[in-house]
C-alpha positions in Angstrom: 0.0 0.0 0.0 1.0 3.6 -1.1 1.1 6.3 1.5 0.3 9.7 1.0 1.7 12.8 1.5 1.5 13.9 5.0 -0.2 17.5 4.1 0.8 19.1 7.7 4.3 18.5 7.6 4.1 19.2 3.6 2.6 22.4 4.8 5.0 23.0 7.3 8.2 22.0 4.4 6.6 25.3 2.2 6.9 27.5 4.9 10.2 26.9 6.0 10.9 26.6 2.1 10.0 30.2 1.7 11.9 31.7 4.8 14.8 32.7 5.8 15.9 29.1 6.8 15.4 27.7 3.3 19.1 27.2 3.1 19.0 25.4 5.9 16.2 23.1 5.3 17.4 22.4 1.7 20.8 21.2 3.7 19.0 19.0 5.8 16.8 17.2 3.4 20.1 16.6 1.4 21.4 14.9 4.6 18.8 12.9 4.8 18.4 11.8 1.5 21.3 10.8 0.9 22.0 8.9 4.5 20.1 6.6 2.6 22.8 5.3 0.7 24.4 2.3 2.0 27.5 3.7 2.4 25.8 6.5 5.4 23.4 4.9 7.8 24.9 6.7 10.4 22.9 9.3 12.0 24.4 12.6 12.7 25.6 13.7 16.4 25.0 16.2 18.6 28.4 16.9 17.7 27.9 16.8 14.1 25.3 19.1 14.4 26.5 21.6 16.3 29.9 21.7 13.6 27.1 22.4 11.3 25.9 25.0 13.2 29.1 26.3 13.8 29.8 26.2 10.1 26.8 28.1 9.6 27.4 30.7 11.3 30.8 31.5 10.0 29.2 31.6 6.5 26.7 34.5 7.8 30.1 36.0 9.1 31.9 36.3 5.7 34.6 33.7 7.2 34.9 31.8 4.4 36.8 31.2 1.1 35.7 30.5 -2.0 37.2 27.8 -4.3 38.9 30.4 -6.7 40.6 31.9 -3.7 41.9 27.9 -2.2 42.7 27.4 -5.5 45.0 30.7 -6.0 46.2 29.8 -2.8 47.9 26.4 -3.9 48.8 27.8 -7.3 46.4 25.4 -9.1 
């Protein structure tokens, strides 16, 4: 048997999707999609999440650099 699409949490998906956390949630589904591999049953830590957090946050910060930059860097 099929199931259906939960319309609450559906619901509740569109509004994130359309605020300022969209980033976020896009991140996390991504996680979770692909945990499903074989190669990632692993759930994510507390730890795990709080690096993500941390990482996060220094994005909003500006600390950061961007793959042209690493790769100047190393003379690629």
């Amino acid at each position: 048997m099929e199931k259906g699409i939960d319309q609450d949490l559906l619901a509740k998906f569109k509004a994130v999707a359309q605020g300022p956390e969209a980033d976020l949630l896009r991140e996390l589904l991504n996680v979770l999609y692909y945990r499903q591999r074989k190669y990632d049953r692993e759930p994510l830590s507390e730890e795990d999440w709080a690096a993500i957090r941390k990482g996060k946050e220094a994005i909003k910060r500006g600390e950061f650099v961007t793959l042209e930059e690493l790769e100047k860097d190393l003379g690629l």
